[in-house]
matplotlib code that plots the C-alpha trace (Angstrom):
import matplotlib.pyplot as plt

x = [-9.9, -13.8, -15.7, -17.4, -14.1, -13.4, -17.2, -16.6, -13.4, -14.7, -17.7, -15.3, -14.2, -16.5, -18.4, -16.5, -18.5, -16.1, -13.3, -11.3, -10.4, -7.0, -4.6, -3.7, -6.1, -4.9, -7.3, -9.2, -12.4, -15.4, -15.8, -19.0, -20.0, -23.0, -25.3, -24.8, -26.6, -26.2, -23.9, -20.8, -17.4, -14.5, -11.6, -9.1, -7.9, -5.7, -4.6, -2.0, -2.8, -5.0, -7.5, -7.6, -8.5, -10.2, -11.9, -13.0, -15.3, -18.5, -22.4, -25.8, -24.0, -25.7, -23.1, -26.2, -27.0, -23.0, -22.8, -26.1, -26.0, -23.5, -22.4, -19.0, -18.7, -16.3, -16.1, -13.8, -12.2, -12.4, -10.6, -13.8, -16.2, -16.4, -18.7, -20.0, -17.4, -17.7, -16.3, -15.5, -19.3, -18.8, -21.5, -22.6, -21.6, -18.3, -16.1, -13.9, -10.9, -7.8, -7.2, -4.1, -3.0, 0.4, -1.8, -5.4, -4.7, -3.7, -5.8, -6.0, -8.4, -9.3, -11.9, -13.2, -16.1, -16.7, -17.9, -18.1, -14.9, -12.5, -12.5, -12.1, -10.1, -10.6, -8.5, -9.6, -7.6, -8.8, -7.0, -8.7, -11.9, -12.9, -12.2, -11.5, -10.6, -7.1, -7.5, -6.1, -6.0, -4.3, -7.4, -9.7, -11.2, -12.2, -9.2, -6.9, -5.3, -5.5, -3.9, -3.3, -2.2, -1.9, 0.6, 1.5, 4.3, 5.0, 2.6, 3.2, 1.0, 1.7, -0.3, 1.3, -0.3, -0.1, -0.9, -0.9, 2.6, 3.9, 4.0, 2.9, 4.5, 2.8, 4.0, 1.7, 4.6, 2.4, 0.7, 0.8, 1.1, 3.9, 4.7, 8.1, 9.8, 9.9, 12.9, 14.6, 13.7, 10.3, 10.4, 10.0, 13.5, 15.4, 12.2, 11.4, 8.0, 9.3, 6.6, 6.7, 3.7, 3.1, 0.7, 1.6, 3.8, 4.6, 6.5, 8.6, 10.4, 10.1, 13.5, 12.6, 9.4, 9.2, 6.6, 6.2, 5.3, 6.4, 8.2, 9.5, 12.3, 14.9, 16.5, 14.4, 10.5, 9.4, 8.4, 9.8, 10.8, 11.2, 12.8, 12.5, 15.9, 14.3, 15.2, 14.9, 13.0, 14.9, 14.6, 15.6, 17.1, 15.5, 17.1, 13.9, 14.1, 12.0, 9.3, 5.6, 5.0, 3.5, 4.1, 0.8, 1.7, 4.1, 4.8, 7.4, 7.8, 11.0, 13.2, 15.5, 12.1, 10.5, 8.0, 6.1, 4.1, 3.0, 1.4, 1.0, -1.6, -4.5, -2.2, -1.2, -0.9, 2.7, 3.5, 5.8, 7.2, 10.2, 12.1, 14.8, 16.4, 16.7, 20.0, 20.0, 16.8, 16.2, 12.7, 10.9, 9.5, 6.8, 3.8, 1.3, -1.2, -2.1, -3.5, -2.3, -4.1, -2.1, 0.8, 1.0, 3.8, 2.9, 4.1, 7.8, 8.1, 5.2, 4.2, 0.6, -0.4, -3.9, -4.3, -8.0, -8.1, -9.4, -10.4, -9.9, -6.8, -4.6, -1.1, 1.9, 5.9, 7.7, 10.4, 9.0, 7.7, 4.4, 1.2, -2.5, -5.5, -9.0, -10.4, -13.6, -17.0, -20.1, -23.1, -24.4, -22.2, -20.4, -17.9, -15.8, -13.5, -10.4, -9.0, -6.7, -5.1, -2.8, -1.5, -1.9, 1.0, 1.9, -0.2, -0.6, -3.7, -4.2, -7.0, -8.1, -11.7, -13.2, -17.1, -19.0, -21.8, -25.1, -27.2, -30.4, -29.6, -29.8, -27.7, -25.8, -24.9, -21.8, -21.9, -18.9, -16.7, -14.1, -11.8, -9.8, -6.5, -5.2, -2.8, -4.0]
y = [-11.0, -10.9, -7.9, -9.3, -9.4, -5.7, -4.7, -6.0, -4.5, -1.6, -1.2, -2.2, 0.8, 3.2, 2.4, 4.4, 7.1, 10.1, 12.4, 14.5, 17.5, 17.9, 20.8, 22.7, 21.2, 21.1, 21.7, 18.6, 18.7, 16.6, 16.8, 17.5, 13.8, 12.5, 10.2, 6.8, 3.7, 2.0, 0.7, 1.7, 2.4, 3.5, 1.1, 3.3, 6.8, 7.5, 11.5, 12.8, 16.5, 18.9, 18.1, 14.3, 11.9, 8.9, 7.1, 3.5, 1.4, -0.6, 0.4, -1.0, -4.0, -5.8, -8.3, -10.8, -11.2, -11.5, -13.4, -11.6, -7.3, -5.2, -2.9, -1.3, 2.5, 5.2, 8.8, 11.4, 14.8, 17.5, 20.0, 21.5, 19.1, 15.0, 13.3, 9.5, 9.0, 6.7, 3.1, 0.1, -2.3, -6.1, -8.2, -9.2, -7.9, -6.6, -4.6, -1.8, -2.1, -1.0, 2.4, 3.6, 6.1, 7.5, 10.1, 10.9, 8.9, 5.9, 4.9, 1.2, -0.6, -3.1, -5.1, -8.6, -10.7, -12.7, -16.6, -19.2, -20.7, -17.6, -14.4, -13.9, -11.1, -8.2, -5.2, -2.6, 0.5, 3.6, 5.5, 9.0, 7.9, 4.3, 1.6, -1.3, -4.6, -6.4, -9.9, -11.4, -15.2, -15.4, -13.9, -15.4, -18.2, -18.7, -19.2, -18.2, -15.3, -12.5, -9.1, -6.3, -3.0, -1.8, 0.5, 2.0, 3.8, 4.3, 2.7, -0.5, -2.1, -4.1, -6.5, -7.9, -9.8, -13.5, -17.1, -19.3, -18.6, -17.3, -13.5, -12.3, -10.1, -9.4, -7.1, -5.8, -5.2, -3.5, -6.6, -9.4, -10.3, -12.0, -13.3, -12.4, -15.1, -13.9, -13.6, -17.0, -16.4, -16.3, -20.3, -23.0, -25.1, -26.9, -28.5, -25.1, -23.2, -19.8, -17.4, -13.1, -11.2, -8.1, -5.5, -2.6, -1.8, 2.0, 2.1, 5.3, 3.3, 0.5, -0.9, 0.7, -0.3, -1.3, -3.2, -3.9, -6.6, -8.6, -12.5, -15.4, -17.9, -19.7, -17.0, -14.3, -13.2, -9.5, -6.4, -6.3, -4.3, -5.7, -3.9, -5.2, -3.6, -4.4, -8.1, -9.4, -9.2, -8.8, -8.5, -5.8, -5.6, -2.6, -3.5, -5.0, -8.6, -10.8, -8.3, -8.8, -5.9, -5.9, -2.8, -2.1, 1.0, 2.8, 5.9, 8.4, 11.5, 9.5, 6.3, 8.6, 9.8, 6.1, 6.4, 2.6, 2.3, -0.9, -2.1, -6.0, -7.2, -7.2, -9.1, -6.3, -2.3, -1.6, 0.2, 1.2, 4.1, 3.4, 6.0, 5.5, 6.7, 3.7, 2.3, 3.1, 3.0, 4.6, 3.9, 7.3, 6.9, 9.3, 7.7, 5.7, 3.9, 0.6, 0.6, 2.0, 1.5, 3.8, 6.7, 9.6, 11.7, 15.3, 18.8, 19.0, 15.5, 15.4, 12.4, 11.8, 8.8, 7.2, 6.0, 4.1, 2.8, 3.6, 6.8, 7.7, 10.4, 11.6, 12.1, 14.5, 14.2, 17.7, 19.2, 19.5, 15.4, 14.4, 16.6, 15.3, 16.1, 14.2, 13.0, 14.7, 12.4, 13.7, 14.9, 12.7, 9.7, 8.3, 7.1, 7.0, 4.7, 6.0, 2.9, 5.1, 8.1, 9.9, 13.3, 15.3, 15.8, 19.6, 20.6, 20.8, 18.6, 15.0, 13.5, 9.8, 7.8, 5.4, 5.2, 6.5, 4.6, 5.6, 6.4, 4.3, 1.4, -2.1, -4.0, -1.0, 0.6, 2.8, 5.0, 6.3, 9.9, 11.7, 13.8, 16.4, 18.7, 21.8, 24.0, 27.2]
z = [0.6, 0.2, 1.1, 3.7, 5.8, 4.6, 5.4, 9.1, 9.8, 8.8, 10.8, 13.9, 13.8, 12.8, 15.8, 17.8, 19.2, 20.8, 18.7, 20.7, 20.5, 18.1, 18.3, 15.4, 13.2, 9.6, 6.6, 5.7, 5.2, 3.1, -0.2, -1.7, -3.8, -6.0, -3.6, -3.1, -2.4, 0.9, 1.3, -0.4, 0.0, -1.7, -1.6, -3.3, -5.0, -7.7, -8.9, -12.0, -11.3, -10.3, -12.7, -12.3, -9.8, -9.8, -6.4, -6.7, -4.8, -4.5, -3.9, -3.2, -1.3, 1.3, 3.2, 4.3, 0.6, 0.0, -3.7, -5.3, -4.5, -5.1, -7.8, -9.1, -8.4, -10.2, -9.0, -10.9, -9.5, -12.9, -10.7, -9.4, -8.7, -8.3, -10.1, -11.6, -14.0, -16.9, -15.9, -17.2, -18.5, -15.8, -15.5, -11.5, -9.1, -9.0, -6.6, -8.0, -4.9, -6.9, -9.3, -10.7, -13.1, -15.3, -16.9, -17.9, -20.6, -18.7, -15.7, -14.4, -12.5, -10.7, -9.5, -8.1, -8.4, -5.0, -5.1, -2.6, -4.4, -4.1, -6.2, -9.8, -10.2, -13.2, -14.9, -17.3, -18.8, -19.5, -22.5, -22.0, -24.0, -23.4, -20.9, -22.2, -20.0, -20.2, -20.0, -16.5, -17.1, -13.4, -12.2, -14.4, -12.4, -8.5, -6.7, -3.4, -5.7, -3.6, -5.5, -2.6, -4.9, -8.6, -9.8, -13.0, -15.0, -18.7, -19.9, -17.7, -15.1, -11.6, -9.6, -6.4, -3.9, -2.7, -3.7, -0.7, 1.1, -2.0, -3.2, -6.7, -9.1, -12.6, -14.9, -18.0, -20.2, -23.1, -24.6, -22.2, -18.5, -17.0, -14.1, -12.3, -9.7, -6.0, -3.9, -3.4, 0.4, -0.1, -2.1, 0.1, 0.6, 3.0, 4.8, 5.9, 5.2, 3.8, 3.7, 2.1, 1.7, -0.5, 0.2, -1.8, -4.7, -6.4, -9.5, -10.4, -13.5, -15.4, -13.7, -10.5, -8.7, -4.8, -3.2, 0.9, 3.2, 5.6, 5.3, 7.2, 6.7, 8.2, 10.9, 9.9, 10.5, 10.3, 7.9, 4.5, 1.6, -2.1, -5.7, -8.9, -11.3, -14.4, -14.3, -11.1, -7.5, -4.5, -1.0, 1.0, 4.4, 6.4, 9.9, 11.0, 12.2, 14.7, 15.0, 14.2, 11.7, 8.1, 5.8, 4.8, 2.3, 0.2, -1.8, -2.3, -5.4, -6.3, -5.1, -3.8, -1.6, 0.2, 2.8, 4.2, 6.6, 8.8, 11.5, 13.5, 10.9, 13.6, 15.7, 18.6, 19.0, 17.4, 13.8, 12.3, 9.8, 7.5, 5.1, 2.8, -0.2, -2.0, -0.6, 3.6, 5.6, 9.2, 11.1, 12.1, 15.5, 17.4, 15.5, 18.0, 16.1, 15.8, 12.0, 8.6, 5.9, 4.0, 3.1, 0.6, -0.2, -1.0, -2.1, -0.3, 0.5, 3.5, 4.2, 5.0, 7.1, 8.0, 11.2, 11.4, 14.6, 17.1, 15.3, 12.3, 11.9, 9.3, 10.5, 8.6, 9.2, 9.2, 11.0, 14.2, 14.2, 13.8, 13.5, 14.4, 12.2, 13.4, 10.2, 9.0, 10.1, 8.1, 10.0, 12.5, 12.0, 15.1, 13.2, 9.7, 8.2, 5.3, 3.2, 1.2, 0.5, -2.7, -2.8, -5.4, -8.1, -8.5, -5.4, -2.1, -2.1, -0.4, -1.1, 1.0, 1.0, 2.4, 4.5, 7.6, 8.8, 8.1, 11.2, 12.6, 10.1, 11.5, 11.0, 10.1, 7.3, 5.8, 3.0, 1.0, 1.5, 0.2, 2.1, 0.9, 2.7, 1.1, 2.9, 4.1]

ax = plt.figure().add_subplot(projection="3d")
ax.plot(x, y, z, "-o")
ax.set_aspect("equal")
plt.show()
């Protein structure tokens, strides 16, 4: 997707100009970031423990000057203070949209350069000292490759996304990619057009990873679920046929633990909230919102949910259903805009980013935030 497209969905929203009033208010607040050129964005945020966290994004972009401005941006949490962090050396312009860690030692990223002839996508890995980039010969020239999410475990990277009306699954197994088969529902057979998407993907093992989406096929169209056991990618039925929904996000502490999140794509007001344990899934009702960018799992199992539309909220599941929290708009902004979210292992911290507009710019402007909860 070029960040033009991202650039205007986001300003959609943060043109929204009231926030009401929101019982019981949880903790977020802004976080205290270097400057930024306009505009920028953070696309994504990645955290191992209270002393590491990475937020990704893009600055200096201007979307009337799409193929010629723009410049990859890297902030890093130390456990006191975020800061310009050392990143990876690209050449044009480049946006940072994915980040991903295992450890401080092993952080992922990564990034795309936009061309009239599709995106060339990048990855780099970060040992604790330098960032080096891993070669990505899928991604290497213009094409329709479109990569959604990164995740990483043990030393092992994934990229899912889609290629035309086919998902992608590749693995960095420790000194090469390789690239897994989909679900035989999501191959075209039988004179029928089968279609999957994938989103996002979070892997706890390296024979236990899950990714979500949605598919269609021969007597079956709706939000979907896929596993990968080490050898092969499967589909997984979540009880949710002939309904219009994309899961848009995923995350969970464990596989016994899933939480995804989706919504209609754009395409109408509905969502939806799936959790499972691995092997049984049960839809959690009660949440109203017709975008969700993304989910995190914190301390206890919470789940925290973005909701970007029509204002920007960040919604928690506990034993009494769902709690409200209007997301923090900096000073004079009518509006702000959260692309993702991760809690924080061994805390109660949840961190998400994204933009607010910048006031009295025309056309406008956004620039990047960081938001940050901590009970109490």
């Amino acid at each position: 997707m070029r960040i033009r497209r991202c650039l205007a969905a986001a300003v959609a929203v943060v043109a929204a100009t009231a926030v009401p009033a929101a019982a019981a208010q949880p903790a977020w607040r802004l976080a205290s970031i270097p400057q930024t050129e306009v505009t920028s964005n953070l696309w994504d945020v990645a955290a191992v423990d209270a002393g590491n966290a990475w937020a990704v994004g893009f600055e200096g972009y201007l979307w009337e000057q799409e193929y010629a401005t723009g410049d990859p941006m890297m902030l890093r949490w130390d456990g006191a203070t975020w800061s310009r962090a050392s990143r990876p050396a690209v050449q044009g312009n480049v946006s940072f949209q994915r980040v991903a860690a295992s450890s401080a030692q092993d952080v992922w990223v990564k990034g795309s350069r936009p061309s009239p002839d599709g995106n060339v996508a990048l990855v780099w890995r970060y040992d604790g000292t330098t960032w080096t980039e891993v070669p990505y010969p899928a991604g290497a020239t213009p094409s329709t490759l479109s990569i959604r999410d990164l995740s990483v475990v043990d030393g092992r990277a994934w990229l899912v996304g889609t290629r035309g009306n086919r998902p992608v699954f590749h693995e960095w197994t420790g000194g090469a990619w390789q690239e897994h088969q989909p679900p035989a529902q999501c191959v075209t057979g039988g004179g029928f057009v089968n279609f999957c998407n994938v989103n996002a993907v979070k892997a706890f093992a390296p024979d236990d990873v899950w990714a979500a989406g949605n598919g269609m096929w021969n007597g079956f169209s709706g939000p979907l679920l896929f596993h990968w056991n080490g050898t092969a990618w499967r589909t997984v039925d979540i009880g949710l046929n002939q309904q219009p929904l994309s899961l848009q996000a995923i995350d969970g502490q464990s596989s016994k633990d899933v939480w995804a999140v989706g919504d209609g794509g754009g395409m109408g007001s509905a969502n939806v909230v799936l959790r499972g344990d691995g092997t049984t899934w049960q839809t959690v009702g009660g949440l109203s919102t017709p975008k969700t960018p993304g989910v995190a799992v914190g301390a206890g199992g919470m789940p925290w949910v973005i909701s970007s539309f029509p204002l920007a909220t960040f919604r928690s599941y506990g034993s009494a259903g769902w709690s409200l929290a209007m997301a923090p708009v900096p000073a004079g902004s009518s509006g702000v805009t959260y692309n993702a979210i991760t809690a924080v292992p061994g805390t109660d911290r949840v961190i998400a980013v994204g933009s607010a507009d910048v006031p009295g710019t025309s056309p406008l402007r956004v620039r990047a935030v960081v938001a940050e909860y901590a009970a109490g």
